[in-house]
ZAROPA-669011 format. One record per residue: residue number from 0; residue in one letter; x, y, z of N, C-alpha, C in turn. Coordinates in steps of 0.1 Angstrom, whole numbers. Layout:
<atoms>
NUM, A, X, Y, Z, X, Y, Z, X, Y, Z
...
</atoms>
This chain:
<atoms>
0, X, -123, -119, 53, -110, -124, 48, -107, -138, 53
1, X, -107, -144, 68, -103, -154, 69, -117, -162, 64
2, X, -127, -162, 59, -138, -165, 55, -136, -174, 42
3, X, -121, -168, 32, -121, -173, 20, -108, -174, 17
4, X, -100, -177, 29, -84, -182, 29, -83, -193, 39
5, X, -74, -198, 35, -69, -212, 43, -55, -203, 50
6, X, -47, -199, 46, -38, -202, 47, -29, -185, 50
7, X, -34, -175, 54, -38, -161, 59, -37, -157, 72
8, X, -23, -153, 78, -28, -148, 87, -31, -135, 91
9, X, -38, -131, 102, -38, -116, 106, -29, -110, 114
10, X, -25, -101, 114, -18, -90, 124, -27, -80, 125
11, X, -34, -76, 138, -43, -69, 139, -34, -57, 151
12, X, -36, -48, 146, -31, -34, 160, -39, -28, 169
13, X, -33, -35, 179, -48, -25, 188, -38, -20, 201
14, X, -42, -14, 208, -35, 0, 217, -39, -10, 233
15, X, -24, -5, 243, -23, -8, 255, -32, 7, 261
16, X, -31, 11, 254, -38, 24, 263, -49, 28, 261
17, X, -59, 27, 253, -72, 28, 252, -79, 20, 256
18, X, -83, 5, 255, -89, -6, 258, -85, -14, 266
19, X, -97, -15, 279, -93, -21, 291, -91, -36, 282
20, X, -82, -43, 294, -78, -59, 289, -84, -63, 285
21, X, -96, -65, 296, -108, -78, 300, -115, -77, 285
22, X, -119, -66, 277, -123, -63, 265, -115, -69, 254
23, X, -107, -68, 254, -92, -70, 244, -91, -84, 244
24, X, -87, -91, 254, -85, -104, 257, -101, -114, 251
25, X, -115, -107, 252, -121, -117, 248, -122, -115, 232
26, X, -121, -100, 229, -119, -99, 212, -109, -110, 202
27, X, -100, -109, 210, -89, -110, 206, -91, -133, 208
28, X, -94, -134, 214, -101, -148, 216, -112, -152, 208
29, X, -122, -140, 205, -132, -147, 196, -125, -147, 182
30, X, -119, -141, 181, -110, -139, 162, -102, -151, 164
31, X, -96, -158, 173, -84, -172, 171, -98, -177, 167
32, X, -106, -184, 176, -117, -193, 174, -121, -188, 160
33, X, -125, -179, 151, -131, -175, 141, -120, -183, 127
34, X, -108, -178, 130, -102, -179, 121, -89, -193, 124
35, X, -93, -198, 134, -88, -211, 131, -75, -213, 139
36, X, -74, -199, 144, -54, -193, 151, -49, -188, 142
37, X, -57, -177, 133, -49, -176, 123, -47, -157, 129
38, X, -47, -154, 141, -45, -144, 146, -29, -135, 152
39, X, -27, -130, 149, -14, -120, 156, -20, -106, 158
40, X, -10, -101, 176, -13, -90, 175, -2, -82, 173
41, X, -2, -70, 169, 4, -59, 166, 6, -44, 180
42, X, 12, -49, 188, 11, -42, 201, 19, -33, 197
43, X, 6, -16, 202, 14, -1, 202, 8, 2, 219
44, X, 15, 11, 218, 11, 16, 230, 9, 33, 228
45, X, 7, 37, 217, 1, 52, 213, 8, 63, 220
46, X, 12, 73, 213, 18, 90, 216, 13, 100, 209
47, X, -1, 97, 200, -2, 114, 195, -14, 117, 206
48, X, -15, 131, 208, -16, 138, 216, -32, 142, 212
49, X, -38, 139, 195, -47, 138, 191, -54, 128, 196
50, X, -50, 116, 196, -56, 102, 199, -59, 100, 211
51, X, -52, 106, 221, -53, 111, 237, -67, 114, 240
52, X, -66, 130, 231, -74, 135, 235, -88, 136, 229
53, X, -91, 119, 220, -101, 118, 215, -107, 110, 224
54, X, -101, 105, 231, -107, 95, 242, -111, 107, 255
55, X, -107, 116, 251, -113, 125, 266, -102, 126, 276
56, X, -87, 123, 271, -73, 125, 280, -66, 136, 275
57, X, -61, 145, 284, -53, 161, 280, -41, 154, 273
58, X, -35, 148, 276, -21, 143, 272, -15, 129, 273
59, X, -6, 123, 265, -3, 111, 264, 9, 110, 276
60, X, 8, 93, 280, 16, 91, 290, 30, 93, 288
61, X, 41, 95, 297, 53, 98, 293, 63, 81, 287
62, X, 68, 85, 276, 72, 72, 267, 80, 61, 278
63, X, 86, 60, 283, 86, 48, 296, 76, 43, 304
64, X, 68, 51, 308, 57, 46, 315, 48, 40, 310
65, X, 44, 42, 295, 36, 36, 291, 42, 21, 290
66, X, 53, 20, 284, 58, 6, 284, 60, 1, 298
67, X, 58, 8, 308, 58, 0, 322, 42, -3, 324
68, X, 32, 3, 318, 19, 4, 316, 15, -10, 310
69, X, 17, -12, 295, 20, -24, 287, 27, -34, 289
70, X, 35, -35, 296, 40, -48, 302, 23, -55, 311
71, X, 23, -45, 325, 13, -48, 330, -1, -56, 328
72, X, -4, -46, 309, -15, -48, 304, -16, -64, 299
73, X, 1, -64, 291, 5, -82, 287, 3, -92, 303
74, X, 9, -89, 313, 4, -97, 322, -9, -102, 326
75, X, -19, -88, 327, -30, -92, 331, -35, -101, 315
76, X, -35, -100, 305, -40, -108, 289, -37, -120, 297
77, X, -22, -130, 298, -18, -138, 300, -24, -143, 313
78, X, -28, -139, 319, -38, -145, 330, -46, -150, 326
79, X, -53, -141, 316, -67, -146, 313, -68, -156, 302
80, X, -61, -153, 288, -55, -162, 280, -53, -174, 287
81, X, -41, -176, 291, -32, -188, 299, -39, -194, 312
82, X, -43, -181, 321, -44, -193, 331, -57, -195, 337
83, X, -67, -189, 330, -80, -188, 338, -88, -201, 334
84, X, -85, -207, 325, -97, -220, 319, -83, -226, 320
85, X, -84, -243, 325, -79, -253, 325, -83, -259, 310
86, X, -74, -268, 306, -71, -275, 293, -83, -285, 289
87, X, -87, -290, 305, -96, -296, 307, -113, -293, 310
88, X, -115, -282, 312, -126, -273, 319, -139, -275, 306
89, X, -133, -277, 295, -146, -283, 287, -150, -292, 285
90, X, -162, -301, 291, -171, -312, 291, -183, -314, 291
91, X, -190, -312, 274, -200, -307, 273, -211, -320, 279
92, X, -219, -317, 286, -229, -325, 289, -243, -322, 288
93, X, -249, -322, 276, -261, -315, 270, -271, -318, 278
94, X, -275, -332, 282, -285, -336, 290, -283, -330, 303
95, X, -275, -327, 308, -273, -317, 318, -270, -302, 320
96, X, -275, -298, 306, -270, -284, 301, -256, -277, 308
97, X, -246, -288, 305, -235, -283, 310, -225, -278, 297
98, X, -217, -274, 295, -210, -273, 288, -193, -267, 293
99, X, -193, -265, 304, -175, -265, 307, -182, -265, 321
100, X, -168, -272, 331, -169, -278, 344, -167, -262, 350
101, X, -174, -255, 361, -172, -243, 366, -153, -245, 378
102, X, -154, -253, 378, -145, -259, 393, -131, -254, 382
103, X, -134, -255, 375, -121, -256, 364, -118, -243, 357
104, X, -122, -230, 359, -123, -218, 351, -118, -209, 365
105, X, -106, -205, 362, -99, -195, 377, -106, -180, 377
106, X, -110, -174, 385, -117, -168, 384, -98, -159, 389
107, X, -98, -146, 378, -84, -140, 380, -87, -126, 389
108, X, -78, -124, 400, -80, -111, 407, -66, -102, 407
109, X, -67, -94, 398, -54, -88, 390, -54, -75, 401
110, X, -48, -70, 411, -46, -51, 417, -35, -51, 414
111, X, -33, -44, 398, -14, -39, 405, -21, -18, 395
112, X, -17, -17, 394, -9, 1, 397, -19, 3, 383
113, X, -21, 1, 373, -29, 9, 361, -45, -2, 358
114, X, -38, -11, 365, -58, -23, 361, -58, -31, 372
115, X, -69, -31, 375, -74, -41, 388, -90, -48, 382
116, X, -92, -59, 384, -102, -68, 377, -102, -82, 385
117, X, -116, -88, 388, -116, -100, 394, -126, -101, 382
118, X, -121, -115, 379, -132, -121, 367, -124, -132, 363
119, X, -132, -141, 350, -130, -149, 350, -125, -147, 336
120, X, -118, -155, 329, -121, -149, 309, -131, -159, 301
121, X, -142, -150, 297, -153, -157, 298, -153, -160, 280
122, X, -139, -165, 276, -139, -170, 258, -135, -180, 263
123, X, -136, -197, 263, -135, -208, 264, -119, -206, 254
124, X, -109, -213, 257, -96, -214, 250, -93, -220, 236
125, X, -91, -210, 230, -88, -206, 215, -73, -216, 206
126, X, -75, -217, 193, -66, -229, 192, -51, -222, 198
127, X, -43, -212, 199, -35, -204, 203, -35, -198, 214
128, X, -47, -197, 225, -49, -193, 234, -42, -175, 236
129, X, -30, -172, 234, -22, -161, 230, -27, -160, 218
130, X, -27, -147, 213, -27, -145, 195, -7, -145, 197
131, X, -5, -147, 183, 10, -143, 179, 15, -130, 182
132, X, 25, -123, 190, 25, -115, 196, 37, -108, 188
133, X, 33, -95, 180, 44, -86, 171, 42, -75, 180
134, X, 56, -67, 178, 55, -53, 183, 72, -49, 174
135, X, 68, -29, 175, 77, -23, 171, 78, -11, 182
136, X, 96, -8, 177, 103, -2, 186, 115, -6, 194
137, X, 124, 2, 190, 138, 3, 198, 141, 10, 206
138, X, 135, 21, 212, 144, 30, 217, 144, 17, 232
139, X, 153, 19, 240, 156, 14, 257, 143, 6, 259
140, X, 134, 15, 265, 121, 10, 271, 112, -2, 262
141, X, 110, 0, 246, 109, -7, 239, 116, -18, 234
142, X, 131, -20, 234, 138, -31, 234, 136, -41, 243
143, X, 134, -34, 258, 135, -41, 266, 119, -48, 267
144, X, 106, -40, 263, 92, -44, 262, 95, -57, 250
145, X, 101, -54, 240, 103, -69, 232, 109, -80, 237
146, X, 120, -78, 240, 128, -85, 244, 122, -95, 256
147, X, 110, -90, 266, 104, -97, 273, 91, -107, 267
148, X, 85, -98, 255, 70, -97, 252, 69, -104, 237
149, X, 77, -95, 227, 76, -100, 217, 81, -112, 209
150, X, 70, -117, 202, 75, -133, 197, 81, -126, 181
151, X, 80, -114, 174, 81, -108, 163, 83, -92, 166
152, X, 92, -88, 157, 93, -75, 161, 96, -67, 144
153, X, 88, -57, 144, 92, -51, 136, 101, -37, 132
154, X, 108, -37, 122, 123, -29, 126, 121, -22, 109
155, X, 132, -12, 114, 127, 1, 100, 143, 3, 98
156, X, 150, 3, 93, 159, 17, 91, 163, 16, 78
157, X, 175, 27, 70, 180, 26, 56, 191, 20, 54
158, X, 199, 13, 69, 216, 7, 69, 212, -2, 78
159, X, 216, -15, 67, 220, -28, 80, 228, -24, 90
160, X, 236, -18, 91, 247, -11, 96, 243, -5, 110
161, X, 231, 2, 105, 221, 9, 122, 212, -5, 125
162, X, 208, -12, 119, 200, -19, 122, 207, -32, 136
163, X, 219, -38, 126, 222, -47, 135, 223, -50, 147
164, X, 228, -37, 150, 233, -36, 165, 220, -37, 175
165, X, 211, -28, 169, 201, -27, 177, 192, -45, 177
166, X, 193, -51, 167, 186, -63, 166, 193, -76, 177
167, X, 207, -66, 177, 214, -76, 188, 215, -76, 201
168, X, 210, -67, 204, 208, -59, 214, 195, -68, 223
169, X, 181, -66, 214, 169, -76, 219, 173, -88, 220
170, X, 185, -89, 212, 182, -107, 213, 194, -111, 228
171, X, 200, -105, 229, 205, -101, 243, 201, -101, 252
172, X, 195, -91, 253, 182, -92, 270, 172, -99, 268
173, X, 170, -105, 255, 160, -118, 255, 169, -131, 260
174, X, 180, -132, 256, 191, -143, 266, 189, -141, 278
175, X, 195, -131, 283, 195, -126, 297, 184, -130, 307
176, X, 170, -129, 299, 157, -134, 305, 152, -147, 306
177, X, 162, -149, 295, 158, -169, 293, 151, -175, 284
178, X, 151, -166, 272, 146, -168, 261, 152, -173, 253
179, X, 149, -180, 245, 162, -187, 230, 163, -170, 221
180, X, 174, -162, 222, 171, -152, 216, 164, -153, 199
181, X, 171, -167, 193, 165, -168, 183, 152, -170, 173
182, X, 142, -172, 191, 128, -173, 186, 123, -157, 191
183, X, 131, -149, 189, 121, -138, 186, 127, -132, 171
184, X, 117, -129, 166, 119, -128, 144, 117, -112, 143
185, X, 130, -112, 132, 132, -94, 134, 123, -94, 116
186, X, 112, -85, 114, 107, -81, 99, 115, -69, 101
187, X, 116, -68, 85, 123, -55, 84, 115, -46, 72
188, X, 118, -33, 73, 104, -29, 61, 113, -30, 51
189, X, 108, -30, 38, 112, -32, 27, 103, -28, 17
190, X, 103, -18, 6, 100, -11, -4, 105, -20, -20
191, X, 97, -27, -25, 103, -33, -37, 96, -28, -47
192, X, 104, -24, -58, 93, -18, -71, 102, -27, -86
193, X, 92, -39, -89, 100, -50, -99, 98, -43, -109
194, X, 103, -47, -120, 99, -52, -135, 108, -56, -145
195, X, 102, -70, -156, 108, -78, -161, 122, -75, -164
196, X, 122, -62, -167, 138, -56, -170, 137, -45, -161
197, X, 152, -40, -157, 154, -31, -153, 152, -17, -155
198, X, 150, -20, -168, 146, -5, -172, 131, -2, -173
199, X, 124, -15, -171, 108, -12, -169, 109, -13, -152
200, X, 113, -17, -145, 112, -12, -132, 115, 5, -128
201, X, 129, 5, -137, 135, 19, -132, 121, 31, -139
202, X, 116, 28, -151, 105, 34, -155, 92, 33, -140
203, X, 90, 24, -135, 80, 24, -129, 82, 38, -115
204, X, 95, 35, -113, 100, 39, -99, 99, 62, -102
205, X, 105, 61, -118, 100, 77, -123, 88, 79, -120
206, X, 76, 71, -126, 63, 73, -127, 59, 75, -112
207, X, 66, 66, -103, 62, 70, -85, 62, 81, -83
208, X, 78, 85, -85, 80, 98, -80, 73, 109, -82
209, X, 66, 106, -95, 59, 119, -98, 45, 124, -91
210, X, 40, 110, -87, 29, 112, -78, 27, 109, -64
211, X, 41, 111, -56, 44, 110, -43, 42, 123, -36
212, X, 32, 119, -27, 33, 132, -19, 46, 138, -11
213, X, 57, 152, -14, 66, 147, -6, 61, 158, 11
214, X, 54, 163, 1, 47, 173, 18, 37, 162, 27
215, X, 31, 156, 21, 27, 141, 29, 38, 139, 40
216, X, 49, 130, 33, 59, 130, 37, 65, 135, 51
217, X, 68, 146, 43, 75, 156, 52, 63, 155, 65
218, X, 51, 157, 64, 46, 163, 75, 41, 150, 84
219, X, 43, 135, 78, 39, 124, 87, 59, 123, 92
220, X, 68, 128, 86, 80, 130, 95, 79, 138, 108
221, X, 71, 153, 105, 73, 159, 115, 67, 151, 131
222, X, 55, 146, 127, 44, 138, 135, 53, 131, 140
223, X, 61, 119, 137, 66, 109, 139, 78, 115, 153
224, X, 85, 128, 149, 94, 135, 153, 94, 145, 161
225, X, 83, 147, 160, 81, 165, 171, 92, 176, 164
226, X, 94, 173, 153, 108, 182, 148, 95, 191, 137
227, X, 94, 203, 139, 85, 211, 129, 101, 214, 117
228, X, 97, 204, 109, 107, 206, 92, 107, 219, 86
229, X, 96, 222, 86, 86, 236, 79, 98, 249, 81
230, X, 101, 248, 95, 113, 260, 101, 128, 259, 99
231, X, 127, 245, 92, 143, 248, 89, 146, 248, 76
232, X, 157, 253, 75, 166, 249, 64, 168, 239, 54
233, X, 163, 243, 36, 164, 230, 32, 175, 219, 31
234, X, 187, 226, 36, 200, 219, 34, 203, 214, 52
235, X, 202, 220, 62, 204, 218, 72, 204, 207, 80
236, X, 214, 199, 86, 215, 187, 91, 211, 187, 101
237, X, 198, 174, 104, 188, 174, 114, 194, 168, 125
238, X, 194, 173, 137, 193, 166, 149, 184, 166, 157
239, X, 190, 155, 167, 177, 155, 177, 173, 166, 190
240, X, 183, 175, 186, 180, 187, 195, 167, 197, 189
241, X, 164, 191, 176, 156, 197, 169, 143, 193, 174
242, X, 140, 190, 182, 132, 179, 180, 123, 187, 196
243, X, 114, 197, 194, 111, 200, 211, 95, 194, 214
244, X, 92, 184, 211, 76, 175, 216, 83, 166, 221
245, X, 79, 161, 236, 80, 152, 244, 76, 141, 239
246, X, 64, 140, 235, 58, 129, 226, 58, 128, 214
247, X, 69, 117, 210, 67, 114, 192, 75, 95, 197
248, X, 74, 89, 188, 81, 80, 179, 98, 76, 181
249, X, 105, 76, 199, 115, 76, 200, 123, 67, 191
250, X, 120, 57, 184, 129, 48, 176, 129, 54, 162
251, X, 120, 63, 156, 118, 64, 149, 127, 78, 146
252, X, 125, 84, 163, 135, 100, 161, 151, 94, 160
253, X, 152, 88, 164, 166, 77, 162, 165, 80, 147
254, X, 163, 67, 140, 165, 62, 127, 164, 76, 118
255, X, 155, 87, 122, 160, 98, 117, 170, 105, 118
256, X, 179, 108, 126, 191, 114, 131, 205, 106, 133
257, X, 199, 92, 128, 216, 85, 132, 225, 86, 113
258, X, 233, 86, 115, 242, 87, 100, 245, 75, 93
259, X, 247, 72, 85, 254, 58, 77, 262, 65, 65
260, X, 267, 53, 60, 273, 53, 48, 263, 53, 34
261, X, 250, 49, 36, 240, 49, 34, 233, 66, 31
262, X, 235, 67, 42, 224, 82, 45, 234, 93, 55
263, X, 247, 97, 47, 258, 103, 57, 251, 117, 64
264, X, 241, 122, 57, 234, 135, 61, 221, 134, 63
265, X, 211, 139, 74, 197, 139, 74, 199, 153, 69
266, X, 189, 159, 65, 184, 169, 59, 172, 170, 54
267, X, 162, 179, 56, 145, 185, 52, 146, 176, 35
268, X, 157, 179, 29, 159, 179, 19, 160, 163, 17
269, X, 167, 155, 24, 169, 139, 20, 158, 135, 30
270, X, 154, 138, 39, 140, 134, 46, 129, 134, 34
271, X, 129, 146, 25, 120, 141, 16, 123, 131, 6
272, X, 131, 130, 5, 134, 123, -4, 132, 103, -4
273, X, 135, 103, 9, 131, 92, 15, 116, 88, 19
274, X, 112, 100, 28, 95, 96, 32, 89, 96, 24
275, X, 85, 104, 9, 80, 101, -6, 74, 88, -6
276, X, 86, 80, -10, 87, 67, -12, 98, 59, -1
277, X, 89, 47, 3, 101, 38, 8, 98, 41, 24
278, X, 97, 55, 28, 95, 62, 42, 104, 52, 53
279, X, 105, 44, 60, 114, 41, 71, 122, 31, 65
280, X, 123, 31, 56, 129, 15, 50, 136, 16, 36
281, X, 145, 6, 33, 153, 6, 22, 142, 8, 8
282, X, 140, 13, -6, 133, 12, -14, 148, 1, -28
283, X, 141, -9, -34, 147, -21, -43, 143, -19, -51
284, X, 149, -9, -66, 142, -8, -77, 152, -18, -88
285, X, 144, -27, -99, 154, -35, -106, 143, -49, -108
286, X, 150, -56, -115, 142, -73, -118, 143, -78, -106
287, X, 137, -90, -108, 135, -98, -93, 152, -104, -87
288, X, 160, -103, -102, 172, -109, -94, 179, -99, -87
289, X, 180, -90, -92, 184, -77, -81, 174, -76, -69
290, X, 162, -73, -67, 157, -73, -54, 161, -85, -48
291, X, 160, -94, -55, 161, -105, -44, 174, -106, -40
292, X, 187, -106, -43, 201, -97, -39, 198, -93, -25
293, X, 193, -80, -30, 193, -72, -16, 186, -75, -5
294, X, 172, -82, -9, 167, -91, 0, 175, -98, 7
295, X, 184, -108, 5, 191, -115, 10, 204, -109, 18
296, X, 207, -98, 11, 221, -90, 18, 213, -88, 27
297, X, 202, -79, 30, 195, -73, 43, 199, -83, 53
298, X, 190, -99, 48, 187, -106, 58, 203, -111, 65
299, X, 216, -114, 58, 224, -115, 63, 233, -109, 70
300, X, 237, -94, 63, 241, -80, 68, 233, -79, 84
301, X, 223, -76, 81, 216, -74, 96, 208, -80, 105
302, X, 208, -96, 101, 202, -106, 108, 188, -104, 114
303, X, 182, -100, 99, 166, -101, 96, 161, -115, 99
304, X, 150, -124, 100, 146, -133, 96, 133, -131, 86
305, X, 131, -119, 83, 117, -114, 70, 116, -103, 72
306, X, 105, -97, 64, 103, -87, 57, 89, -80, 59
307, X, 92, -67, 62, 70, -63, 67, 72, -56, 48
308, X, 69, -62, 35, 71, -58, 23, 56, -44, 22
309, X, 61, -37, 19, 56, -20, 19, 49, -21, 2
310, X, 39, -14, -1, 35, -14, -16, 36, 4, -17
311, X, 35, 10, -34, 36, 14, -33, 25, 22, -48
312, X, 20, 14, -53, 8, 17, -58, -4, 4, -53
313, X, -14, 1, -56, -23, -8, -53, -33, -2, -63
314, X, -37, -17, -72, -29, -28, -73, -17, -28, -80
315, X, -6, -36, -81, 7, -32, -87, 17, -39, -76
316, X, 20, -33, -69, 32, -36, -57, 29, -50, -56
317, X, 19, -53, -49, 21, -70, -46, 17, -77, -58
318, X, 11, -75, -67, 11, -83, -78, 25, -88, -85
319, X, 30, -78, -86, 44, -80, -89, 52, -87, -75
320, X, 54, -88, -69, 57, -93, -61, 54, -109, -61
321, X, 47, -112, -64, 41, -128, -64, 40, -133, -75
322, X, 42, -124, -87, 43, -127, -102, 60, -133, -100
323, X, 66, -119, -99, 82, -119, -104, 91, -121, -89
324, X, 88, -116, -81, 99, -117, -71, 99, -132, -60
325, X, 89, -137, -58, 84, -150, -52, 88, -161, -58
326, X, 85, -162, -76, 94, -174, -80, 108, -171, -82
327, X, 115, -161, -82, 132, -157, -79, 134, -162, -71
328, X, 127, -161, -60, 133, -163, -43, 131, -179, -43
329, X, 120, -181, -47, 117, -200, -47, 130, -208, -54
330, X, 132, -200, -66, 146, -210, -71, 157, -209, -63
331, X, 159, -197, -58, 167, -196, -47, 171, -205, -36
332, X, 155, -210, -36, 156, -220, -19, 150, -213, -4
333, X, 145, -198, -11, 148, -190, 6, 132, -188, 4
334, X, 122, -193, -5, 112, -194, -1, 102, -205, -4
335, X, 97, -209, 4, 86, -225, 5, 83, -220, -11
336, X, 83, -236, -17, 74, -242, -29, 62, -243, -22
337, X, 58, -248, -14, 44, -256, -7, 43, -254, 1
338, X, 30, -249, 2, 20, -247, 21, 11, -258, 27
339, X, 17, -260, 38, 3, -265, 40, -7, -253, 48
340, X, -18, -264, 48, -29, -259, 54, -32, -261, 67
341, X, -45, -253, 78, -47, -258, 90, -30, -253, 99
342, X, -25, -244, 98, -19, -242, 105, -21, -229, 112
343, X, -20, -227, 126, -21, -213, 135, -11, -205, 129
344, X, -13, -190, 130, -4, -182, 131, 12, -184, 136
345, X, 12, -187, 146, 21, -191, 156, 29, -204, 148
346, X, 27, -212, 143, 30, -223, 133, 31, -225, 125
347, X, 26, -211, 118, 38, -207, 103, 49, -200, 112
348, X, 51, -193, 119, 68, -191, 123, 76, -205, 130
349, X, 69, -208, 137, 79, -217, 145, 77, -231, 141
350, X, 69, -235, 133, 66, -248, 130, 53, -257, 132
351, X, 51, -267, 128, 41, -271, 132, 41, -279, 143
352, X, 29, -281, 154, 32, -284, 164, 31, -270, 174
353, X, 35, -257, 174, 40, -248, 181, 30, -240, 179
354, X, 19, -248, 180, 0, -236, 182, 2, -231, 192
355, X, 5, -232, 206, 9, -227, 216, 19, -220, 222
356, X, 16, -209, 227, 32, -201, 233, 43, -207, 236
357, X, 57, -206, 233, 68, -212, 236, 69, -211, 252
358, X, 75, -223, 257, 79, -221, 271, 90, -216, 282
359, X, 96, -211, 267, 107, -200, 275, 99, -186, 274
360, X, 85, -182, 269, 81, -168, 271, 77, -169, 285
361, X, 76, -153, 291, 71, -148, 304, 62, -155, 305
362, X, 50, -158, 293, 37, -160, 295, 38, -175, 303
363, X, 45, -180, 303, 43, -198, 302, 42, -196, 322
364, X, 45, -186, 328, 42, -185, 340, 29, -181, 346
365, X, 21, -178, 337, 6, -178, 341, -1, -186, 335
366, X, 4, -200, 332, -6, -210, 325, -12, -216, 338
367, X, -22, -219, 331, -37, -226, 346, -26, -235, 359
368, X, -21, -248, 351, -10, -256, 362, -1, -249, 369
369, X, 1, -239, 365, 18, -232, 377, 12, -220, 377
370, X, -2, -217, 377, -4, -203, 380, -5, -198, 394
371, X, 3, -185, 400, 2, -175, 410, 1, -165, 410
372, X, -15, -161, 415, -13, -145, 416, -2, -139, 422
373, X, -1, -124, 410, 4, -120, 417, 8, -111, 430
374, X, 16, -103, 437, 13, -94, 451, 5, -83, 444
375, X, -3, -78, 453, -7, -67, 448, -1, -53, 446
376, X, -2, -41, 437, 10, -34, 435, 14, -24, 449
377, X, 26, -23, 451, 35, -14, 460, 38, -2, 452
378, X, 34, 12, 455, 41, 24, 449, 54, 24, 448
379, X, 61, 19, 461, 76, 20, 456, 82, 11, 446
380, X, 82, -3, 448, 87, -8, 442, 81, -5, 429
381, X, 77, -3, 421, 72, 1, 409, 81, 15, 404
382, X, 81, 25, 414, 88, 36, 409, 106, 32, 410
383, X, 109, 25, 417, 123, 21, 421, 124, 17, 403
384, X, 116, 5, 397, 119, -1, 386, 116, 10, 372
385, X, 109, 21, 374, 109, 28, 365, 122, 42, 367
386, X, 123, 43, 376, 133, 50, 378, 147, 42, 372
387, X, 150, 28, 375, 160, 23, 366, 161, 20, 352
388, X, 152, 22, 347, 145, 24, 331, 150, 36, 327
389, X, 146, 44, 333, 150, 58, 333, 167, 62, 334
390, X, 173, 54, 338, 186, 52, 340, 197, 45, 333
391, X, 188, 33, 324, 193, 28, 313, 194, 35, 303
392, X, 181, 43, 305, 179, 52, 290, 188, 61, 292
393, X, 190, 66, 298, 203, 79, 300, 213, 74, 296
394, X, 220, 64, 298, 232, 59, 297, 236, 53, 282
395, X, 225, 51, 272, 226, 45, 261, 229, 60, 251
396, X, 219, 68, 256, 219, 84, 249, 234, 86, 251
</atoms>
């Protein structure tokens, strides 16, 4: 793909918990070089209990810990990324088969509590050195993992109304930390189904329904939830007492159990109705001037800056989309006439110029010039700081 686009970037998902760093970090280096910086990652940190135990582990870590896990995992990347090869350390001198100065490449000695590694990062620095860094999740542990980590975050619900608060929330302890809260970018999902008239869209949106799985549905809800649907009541209002697996999708068990004006009742019954079609996110059936409406209420109602746009046949969903809803939005103003080309990932959001990590992120503390290892890990202090995680989270519940 980046082979026959200019102007394309990737979001790629890969797991804090299955693949050691040192692996990750040169992958994730040879794709910027490949594709120009046209790289993002999509940071999870994994809970099904399947996935665990395909790698050969009984059970998944408990949902705090892993994000004390993944933090870790982001520090040691940013060593290697940021501060192991100097800006300078490349000076190819063929007649001397040299090609980067050794004196100049930090050799990184990481011991804290889940990875220990002495080495060097052996991908020469990429036009982004960091890929673009997206992640999703709200609950506590996760706000607070964005709020440190993420340059993009992606966010689900059916009510600006649940959404906002929590969007204000990251951009809060991203203040607190020293971040411009407004350089971290909330996508929000969004389900659009166009056509030229309304009543060929509202036709389209029948024709969905008919071939939506709603037991699909239903049963990628249960997964998400630890809530077996199957046992209850089709009318019965769900909570999160329902809910007895330790491991699922805490932001997600949220957005299923909070109420709006919107969605005043969860129920087996409107859970299906929702996961069908649309599943975490608002679904926009109508011409482009009505989606694009709502597009724009989202974005102001709940101080979105874009959209993770969801399809919902293929091909169809995005065609329409770039047929009818793209030039709506263009006369609008709220979307570019013109691209250019040659720009990083990172520089379609923030601008051009901004190939490199901003200098209010954590990362900018392990670039080559101000780099210090850091102490090696202490049991307590580690448990002191997860135990106060643990203590935020209670108090928000």
């Amino acid at each position: 793909m980046a082979a026959v686009t200019k102007r394309l970037a990737f979001g790629i998902t890969a797991s804090t918990t299955f693949e050691p760093p040192f692996l990750l970090a040169k992958r994730f280096s040879t794709l910027d070089h490949l594709t120009g910086g046209r790289i993002g990652w999509n940071i999870v940190t994994s809970w099904k209990k399947a996935a665990f135990k395909a790698i050969g582990l009984d059970s998944p870590i408990e949902h705090d810990e892993r994000y004390v896990q993944a933090d870790e995992y982001l520090r040691v990347l940013y060593k290697l990324w940021e501060g192991s090869w100097s800006e300078d350390a490349i000076n190819p001198d063929p007649g001397a088969d040299i090609y980067a100065d050794p004196d100049k490449i930090r050799t990184i000695h990481h011991h804290g509590k889940y990875f220990k590694l002495d080495t060097r990062h052996i991908v020469d620095p990429s036009p982004q050195r960091t890929p673009f860094l997206f992640q999703a999740g709200t609950s506590t542990a996760g706000s607070n993992f964005a709020a440190t980590h993420a340059e993009a975050v992606f966010v689900s619900s059916h009510s600006t109304t649940i959404l906002k608060p929590k969007i204000a929330a990251i951009r809060e302890i991203a203040r607190k930390n020293g971040r411009d809260p407004r350089s971290i970018k909330f996508f929000a999902t969004f389900t659009p189904i166009l056509g030229k008239t309304d009543e060929e869209a509202q036709a389209k949106y029948a024709e969905a329904k008919k071939h939506a799985s709603v037991i699909g549905g239903l049963v990628l809800f249960s997964g998400w939830t630890g809530i077996d649907i199957s046992k209850l009541p089709i009318d019965k209002e769900i909570t999160a007492e329902d809910s007895l697996e330790a491991h699922k999708v805490t932001s997600l068990m949220s957005a299923f159990t909070t109420t709006s004006k919107d969605v005043p009742k969860w129920t087996p019954r409107v859970v299906a109705e929702k996961a069908a079609i649309g599943g975490l996110g608002p679904v926009s059936v109508g011409t482009p001037s009505i989606v694009a409406d709502e597009m724009q209420r989202w974005v102001a109602d709940a101080d979105i800056d874009g959209f993770n746009v969801a399809y919902v046949t293929t091909p169809g969903t995005f065609e329409d989309v770039v047929e009818l809803l793209v030039p709506e939005l263009q006369r609008r103003g709220v979307y570019p006439q013109t691209f250019e080309d040659n720009l990083t990932a990172r520089e379609r959001i923030y601008g051009k110029g901004q190939a490199r990590i901003r200098n209010d992120h954590i990362s900018s503390q392990y670039k080559y010039d101000v780099y210090k290892e850091d102490p090696p890990f202490e049991e307590e202090v580690a448990q002191e700081k997860l135990n106060e995680g643990k203590a935020e989270d209670n108090q928000s519940r």
